[in-house]
N, C-alpha and C positions, 0 to 999 in steps of 0.2 A: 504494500500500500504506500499511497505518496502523500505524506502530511505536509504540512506548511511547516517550516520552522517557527514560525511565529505566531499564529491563530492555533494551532493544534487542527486544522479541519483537514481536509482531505479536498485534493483541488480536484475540478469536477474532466473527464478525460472528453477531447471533443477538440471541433471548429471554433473559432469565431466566425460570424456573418462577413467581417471584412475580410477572412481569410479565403473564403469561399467565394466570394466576390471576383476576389483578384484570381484566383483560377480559373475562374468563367469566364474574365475578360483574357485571360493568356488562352483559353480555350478557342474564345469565341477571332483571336485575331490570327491563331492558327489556319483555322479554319478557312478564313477570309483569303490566306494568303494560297490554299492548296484546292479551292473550291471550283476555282478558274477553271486549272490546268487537268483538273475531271472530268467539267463541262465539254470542254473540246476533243476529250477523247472520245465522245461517241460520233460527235461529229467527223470526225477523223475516220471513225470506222466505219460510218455510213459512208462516206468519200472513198473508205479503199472498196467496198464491196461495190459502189458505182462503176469504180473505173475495171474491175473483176467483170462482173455483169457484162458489161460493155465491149470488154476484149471476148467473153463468151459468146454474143450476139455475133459481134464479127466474124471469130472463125468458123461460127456455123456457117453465115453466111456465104463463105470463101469455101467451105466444104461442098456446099449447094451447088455453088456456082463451077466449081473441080469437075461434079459428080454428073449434072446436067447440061452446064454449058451456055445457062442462063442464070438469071438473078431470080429469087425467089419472089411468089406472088407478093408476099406477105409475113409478118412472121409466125401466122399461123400456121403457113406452109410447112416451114422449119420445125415444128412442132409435131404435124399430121406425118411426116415423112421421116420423122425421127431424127432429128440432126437435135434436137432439144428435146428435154422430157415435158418441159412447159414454158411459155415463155418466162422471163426471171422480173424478178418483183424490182422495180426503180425505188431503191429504199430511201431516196430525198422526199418522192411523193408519196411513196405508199401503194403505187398502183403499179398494174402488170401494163395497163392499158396507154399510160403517159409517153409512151416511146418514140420516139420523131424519127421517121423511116425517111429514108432520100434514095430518091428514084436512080437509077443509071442510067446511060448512056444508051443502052438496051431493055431498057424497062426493067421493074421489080424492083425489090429492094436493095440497093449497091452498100447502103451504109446506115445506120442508126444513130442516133443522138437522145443523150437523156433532155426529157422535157421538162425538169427542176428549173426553175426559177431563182436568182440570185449566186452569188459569189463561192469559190471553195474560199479553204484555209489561207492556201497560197494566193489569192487575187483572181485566180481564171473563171471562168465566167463560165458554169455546169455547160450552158445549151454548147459550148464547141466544143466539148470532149470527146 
């Protein structure tokens, strides 16, 4: 037991409010300083599985076009004929359906762009990837 030398009582074992305080505020500026660089990591990984997706679209594409000689209708095509199991989900929109097809030279589809709106990480601009 821990007596006081002087009162004879026994001091009480515990916080004070300002002690606890101050570790909320060390807590809370932690926090602040590590919260950021979190936030961006999803973003970040939404951006790689864009640019994943995107190179997948391709070289179906370039598979299609190997195998028939032509560009595909659509990318349902690539889907129906098995060059894809389904088309891949644009994880900036959320949809399968957002996908900016461009036409070739030869009709069909030559090339894809994701239809996300707004900037990546690095400054470029999602629609020219």
């Amino acid at each position: 037991m821990a007596y006081s030398t002087t009162t004879g009582r026994r001091r009480a074992a515990g916080f004070t409010l300002i002690e606890l305080l101050v570790v909320m505020a060390i807590i809370a500026a932690l926090t602040a300083f590590v919260a950021p660089g979190y936030l961006k990591q999803t973003d970040r990984a939404k951006e790689t599985v864009l640019r994943h997706n995107l190179n997948t679209l391709r070289q179906s594409i370039d598979d299609y076009r190997a195998d028939h000689g032509r560009n595909p209708d659509s990318l349902d095509t690539l889907v129906e004929n098995r060059y894809l199991r389904e088309v891949p989900l644009d994880p900036l929109t959320g949809k399968r359906g957002s996908w900016i097809s461009q036409t070739g030279e030869i009709g069909g589809v030559a090339n894809v762009k994701s239809g996300a709106k707004g900037r990546a990480l690095d400054g470029s601009v999602y629609e020219n990837w």
